[in-house]
OpenMM code with the backbone's topology and positions (N, CA, C; nanometers):
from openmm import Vec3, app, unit

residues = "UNK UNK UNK UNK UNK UNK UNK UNK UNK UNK UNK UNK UNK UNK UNK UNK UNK UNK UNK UNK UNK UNK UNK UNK UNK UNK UNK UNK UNK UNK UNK UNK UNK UNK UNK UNK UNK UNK UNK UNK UNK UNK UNK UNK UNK UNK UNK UNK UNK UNK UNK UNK UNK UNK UNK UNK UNK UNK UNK UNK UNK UNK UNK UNK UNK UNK UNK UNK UNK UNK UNK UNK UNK UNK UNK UNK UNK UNK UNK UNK UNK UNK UNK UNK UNK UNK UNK UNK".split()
positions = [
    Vec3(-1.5257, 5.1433, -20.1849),
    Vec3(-1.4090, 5.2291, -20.1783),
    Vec3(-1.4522, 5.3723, -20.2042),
    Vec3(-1.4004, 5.4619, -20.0458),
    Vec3(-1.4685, 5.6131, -20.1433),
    Vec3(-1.3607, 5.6761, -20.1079),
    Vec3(-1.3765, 5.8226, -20.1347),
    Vec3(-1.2654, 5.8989, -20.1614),
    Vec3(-1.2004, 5.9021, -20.0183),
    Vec3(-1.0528, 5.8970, -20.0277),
    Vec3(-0.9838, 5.8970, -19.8539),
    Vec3(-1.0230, 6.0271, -19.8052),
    Vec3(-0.9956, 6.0139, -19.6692),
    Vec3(-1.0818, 6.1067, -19.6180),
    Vec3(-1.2130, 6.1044, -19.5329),
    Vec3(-1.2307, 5.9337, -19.5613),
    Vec3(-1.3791, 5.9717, -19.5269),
    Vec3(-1.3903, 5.8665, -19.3920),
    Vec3(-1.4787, 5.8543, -19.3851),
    Vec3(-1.5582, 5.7673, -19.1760),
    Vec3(-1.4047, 5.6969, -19.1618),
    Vec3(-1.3826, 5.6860, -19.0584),
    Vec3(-1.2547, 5.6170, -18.9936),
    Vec3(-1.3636, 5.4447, -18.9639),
    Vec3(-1.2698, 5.3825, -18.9798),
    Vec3(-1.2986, 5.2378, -18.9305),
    Vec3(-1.2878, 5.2037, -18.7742),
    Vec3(-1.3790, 5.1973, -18.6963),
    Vec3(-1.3804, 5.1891, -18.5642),
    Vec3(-1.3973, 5.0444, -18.5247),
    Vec3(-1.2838, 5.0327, -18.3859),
    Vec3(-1.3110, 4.8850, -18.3379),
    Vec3(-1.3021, 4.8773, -18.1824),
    Vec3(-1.3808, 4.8198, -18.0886),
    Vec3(-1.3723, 4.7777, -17.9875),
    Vec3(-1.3620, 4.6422, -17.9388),
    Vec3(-1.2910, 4.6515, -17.8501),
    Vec3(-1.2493, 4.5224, -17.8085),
    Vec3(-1.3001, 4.5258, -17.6432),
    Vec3(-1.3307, 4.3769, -17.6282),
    Vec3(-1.4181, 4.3527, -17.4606),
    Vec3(-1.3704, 4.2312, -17.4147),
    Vec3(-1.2451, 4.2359, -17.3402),
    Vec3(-1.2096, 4.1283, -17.2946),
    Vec3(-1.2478, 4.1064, -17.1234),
    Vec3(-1.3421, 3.9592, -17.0855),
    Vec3(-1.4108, 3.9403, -16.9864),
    Vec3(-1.3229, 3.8760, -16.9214),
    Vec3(-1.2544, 3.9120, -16.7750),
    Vec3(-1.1663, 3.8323, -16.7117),
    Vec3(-1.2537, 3.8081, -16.5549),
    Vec3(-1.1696, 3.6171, -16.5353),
    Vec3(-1.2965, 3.6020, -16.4029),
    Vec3(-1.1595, 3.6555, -16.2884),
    Vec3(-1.2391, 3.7480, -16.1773),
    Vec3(-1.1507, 3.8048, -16.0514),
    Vec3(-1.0617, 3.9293, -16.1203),
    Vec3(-1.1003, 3.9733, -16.1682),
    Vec3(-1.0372, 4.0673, -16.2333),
    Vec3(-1.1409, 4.2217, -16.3241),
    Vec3(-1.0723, 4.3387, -16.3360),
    Vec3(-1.1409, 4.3952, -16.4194),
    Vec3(-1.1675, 4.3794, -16.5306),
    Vec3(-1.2614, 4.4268, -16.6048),
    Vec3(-1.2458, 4.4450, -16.7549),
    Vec3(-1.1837, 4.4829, -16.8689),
    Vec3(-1.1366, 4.4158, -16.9357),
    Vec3(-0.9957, 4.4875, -17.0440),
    Vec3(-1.0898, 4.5332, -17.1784),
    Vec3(-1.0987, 4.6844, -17.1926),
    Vec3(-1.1973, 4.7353, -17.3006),
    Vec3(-1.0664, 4.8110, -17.4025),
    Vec3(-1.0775, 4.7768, -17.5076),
    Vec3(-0.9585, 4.8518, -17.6090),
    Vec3(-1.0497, 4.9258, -17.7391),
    Vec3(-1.0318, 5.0563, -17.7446),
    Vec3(-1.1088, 5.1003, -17.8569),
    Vec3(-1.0056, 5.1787, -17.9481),
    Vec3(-1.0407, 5.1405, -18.0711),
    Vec3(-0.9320, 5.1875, -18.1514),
    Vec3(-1.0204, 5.2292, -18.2707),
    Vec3(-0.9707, 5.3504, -18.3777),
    Vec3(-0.9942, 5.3663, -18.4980),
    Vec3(-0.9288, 5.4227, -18.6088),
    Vec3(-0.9268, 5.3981, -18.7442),
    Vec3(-0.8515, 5.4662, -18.8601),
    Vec3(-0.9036, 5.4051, -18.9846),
    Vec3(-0.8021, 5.4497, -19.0765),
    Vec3(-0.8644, 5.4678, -19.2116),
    Vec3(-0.9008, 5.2879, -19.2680),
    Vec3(-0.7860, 5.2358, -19.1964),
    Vec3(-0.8259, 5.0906, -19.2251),
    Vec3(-0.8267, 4.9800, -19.1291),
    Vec3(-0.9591, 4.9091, -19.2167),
    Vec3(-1.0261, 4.7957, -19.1026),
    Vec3(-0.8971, 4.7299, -19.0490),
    Vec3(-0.8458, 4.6653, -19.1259),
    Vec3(-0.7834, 4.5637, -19.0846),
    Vec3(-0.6340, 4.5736, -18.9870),
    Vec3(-0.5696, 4.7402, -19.0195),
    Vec3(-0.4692, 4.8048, -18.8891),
    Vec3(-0.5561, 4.8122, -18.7792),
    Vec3(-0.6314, 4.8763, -18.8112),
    Vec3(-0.7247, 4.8844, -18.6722),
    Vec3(-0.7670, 4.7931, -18.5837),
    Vec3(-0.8258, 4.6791, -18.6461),
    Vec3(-0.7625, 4.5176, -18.5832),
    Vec3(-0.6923, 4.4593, -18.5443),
    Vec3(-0.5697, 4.4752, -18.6125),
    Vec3(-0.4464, 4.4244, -18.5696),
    Vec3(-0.4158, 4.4932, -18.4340),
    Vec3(-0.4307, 4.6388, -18.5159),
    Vec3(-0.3394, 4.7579, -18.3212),
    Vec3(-0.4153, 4.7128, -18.2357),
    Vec3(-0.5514, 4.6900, -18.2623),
    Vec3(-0.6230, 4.7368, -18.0954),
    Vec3(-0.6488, 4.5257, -18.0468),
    Vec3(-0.6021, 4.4429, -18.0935),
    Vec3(-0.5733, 4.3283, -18.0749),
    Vec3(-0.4061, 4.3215, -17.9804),
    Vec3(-0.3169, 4.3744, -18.0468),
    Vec3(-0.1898, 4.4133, -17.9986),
    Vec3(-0.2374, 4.4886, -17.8922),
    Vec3(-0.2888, 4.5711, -17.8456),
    Vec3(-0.3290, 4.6208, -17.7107),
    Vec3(-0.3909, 4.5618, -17.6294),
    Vec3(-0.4797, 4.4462, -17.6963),
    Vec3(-0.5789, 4.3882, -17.5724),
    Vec3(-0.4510, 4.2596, -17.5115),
    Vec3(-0.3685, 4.2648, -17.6215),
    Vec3(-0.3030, 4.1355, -17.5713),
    Vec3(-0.2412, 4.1589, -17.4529),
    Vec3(-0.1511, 4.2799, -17.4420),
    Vec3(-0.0770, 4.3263, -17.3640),
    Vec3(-0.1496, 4.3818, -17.2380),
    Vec3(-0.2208, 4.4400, -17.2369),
    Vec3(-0.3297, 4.4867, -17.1319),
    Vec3(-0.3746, 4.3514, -17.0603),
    Vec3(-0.4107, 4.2665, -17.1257),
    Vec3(-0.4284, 4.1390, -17.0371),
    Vec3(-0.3499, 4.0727, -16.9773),
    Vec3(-0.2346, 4.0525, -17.0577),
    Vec3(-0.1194, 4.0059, -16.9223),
    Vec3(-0.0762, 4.0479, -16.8671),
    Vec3(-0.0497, 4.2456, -16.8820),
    Vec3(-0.0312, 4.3085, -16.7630),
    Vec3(-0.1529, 4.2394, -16.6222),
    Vec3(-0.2635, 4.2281, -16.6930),
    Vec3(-0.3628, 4.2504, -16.5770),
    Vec3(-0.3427, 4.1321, -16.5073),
    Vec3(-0.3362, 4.0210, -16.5813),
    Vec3(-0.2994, 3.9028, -16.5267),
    Vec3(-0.1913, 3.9011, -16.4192),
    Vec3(-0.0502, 3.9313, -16.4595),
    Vec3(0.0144, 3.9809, -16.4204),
    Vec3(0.0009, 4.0051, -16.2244),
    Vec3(-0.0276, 4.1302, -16.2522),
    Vec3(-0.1237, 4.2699, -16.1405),
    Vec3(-0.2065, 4.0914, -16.0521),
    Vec3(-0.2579, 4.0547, -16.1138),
    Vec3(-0.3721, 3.9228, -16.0610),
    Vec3(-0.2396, 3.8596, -15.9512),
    Vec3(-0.1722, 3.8099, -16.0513),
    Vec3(-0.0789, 3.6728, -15.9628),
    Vec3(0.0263, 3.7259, -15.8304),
    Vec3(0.0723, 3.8454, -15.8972),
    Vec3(0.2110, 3.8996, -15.8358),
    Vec3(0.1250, 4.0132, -15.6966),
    Vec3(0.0310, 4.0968, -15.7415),
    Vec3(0.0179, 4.2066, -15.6436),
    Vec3(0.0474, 4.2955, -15.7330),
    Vec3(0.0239, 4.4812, -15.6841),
    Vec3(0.0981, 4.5513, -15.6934),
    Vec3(0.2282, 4.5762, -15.5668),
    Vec3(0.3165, 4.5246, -15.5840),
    Vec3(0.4145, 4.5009, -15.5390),
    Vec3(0.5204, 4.6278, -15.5577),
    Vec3(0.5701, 4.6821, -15.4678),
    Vec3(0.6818, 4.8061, -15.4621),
    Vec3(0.7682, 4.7284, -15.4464),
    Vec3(0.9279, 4.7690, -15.4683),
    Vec3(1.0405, 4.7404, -15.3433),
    Vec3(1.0427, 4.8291, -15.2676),
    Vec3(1.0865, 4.7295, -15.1467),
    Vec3(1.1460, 4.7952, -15.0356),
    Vec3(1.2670, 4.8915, -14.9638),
    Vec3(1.2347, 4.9840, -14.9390),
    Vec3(1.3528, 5.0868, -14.9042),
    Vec3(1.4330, 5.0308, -14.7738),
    Vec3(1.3569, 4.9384, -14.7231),
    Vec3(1.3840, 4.9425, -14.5713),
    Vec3(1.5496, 4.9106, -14.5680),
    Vec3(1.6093, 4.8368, -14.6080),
    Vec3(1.7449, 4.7815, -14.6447),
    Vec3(1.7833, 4.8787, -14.7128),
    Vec3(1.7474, 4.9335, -14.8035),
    Vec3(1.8425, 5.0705, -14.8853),
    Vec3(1.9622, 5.1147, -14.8601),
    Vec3(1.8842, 5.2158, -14.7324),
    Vec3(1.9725, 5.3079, -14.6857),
    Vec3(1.9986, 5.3027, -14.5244),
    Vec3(2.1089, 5.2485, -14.5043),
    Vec3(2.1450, 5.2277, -14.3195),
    Vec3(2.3137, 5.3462, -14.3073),
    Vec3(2.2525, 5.4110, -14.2406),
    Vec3(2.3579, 5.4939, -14.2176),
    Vec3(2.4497, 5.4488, -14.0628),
    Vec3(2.5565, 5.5195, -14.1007),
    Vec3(2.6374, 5.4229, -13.9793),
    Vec3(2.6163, 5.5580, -13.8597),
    Vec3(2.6013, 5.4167, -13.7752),
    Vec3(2.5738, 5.5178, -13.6155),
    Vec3(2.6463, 5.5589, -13.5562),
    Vec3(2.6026, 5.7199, -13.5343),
    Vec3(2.6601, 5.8062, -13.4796),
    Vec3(2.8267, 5.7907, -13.3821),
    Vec3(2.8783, 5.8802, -13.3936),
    Vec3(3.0443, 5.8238, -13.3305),
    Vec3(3.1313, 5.7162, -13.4116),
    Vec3(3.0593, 5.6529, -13.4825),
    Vec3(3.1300, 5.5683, -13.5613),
    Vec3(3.1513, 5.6205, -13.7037),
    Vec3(3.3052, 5.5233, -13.7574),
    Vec3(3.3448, 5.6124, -13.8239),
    Vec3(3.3079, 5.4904, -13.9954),
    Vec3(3.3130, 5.5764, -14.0637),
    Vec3(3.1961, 5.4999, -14.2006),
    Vec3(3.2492, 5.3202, -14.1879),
    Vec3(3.3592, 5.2863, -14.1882),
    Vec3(3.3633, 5.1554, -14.1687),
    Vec3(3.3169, 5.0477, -14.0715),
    Vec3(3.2908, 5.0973, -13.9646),
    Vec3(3.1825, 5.0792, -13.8619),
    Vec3(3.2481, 5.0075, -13.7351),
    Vec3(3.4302, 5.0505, -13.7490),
    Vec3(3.5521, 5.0191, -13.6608),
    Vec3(3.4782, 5.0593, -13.5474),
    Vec3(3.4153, 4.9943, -13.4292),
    Vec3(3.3875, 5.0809, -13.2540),
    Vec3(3.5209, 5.1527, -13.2442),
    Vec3(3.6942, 5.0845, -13.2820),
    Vec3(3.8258, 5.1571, -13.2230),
    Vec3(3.8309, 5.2732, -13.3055),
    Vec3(3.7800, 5.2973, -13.3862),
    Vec3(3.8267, 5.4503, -13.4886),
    Vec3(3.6775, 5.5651, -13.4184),
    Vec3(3.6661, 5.5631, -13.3136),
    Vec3(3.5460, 5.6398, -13.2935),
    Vec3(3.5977, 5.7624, -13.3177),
    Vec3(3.5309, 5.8878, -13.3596),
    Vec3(3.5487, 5.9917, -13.3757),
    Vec3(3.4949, 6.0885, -13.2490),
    Vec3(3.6177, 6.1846, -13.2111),
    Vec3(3.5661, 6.2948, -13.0537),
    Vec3(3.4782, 6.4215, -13.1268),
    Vec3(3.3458, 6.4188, -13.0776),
    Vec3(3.2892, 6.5244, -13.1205),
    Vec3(3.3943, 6.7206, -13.1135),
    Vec3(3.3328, 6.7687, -13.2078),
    Vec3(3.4239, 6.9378, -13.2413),
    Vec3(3.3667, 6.9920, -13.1212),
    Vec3(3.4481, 7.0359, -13.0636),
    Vec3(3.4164, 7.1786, -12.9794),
    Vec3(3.4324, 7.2910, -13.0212),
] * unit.nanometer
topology = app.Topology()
chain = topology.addChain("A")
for resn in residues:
    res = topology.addResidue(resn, chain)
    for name in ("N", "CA", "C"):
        topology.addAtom(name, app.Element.getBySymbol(name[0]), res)
């Protein structure tokens, strides 16, 4: 035990995944055993994100359905009988 203040407690973490990247977590502070815990709590989560990323894809949604605007002359309910006469 020395006076606070002094070397931070450093920890790395190396998690080896097969088909996948490497999950590296480096963490440090005044004590061993937070420092363990946090950077454990990070590898956990980082890995099932990655896992995750593995099974699903990076996957967007799709806009394509979004936004359909109603065609031209027609009037927003999409009545053909309510057509609208262009302004002169």
């Amino acid at each position: 035990n020395g006076p606070r203040g002094g070397p931070d407690k450093f920890c790395r973490l190396q998690v080896t995944l097969v088909d996948a990247p490497q999950v590296v977590i480096r963490d440090c502070g005044p004590d061993l055993y937070s420092v363990i815990d946090r950077a454990s709590d990070r590898a956990s989560r980082a890995v099932a994100k990655q896992l995750e990323r593995n099974r699903f894809g990076r996957q967007r949604p799709s806009l394509s359905g979004a936004l359909q605007l109603p065609a031209e002359g027609l009037a927003p309910s999409g009545d053909p009988a309510a057509r609208t006469s262009p302004a002169r």
